[in-house]
TIMARLUM-237765 format. One line per 3 residues: number of its first residue (from 1); their letters; for each residue x, y, z of C-alpha. Coordinates in steps of 0.5 Angstrom, whole numbers. Example, Ala and Ser with C-alpha at 12.3 -4.5 7.8 and 13.67 -1.06 7.14 Angstrom:
! TIMARLUM-237765
1	AS	25/-9/16 | 27/-2/14;
! end
This chain:
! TIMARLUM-237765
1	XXX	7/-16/-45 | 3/-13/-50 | -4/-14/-49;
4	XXX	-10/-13/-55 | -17/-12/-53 | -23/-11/-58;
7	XXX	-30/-10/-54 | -35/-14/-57 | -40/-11/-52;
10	XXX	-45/-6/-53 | -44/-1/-49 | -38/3/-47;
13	XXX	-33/0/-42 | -29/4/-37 | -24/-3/-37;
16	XXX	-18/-4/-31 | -13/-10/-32 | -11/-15/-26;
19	XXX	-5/-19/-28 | -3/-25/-24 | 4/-28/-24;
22	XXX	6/-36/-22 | 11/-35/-19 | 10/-28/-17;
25	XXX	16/-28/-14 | 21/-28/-20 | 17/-23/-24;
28	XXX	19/-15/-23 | 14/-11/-25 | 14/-2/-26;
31	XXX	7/0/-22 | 2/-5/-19 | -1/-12/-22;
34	XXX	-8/-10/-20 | -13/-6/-22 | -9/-3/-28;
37	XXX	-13/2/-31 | -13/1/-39 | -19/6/-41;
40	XXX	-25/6/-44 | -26/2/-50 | -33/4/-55;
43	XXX	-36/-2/-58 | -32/-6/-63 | -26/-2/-62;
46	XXX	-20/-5/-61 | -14/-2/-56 | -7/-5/-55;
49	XXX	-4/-4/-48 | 4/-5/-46 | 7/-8/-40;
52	XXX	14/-7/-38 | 16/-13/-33 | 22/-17/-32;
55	XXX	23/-24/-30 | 28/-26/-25 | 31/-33/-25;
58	XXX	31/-38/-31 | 24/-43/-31 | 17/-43/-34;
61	XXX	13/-38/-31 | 4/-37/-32 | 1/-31/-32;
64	XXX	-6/-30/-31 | -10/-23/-34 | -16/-22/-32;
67	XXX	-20/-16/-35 | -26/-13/-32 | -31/-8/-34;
70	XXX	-36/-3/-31 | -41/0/-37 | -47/5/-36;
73	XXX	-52/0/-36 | -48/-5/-30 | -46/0/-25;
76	XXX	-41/-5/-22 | -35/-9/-23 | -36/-15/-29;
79	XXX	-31/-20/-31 | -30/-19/-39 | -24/-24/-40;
82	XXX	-18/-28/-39 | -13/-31/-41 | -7/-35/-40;
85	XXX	0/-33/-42 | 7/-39/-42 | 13/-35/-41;
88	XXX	20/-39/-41 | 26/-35/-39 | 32/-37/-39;
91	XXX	40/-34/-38 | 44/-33/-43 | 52/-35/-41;
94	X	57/-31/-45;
! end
């Protein structure tokens, strides 16, 4: 997965990304899904960050990323955005 984000805040953000699998059974991730560090982002500036993983049965899949932030203003962690993303895997028989 290949996610784009663009600060639209105005200070720095140290940002960290959860990501969240329904059903998580069926989804192979290299790593972890929580508190993914994706740097700091300097106001209006845009980044884009990759994600290998790999789904292990065929069916419709949600996954829910949820990016939080500290600044120097806000010392502790907030909410900066979410999304929902719809994944459909199927298997392709030969």
């Amino acid at each position: 997965a290949v996610y784009q984000r663009r600060s639209l805040a105005d200070t720095p953000l140290v940002l960290s990304l959860t990501l969240n699998p329904d059903p998580a059974d069926y989804l192979i991730c290299h790593g972890v899904l929580c508190d993914i560090p994706l740097g700091r982002l300097e106001t209006q500036e845009t980044k884009t960050h990759s994600i290998e993983a790999a789904f292990v049965a065929s069916g419709q899949f949600n996954v829910t990323a949820e990016v939080f932030g500290f600044s120097d203003v806000r010392k502790d962690l907030s909410p900066c955005g979410r999304s929902t993303m719809t994944v459909l895997s199927r298997t392709s028989v030969d």
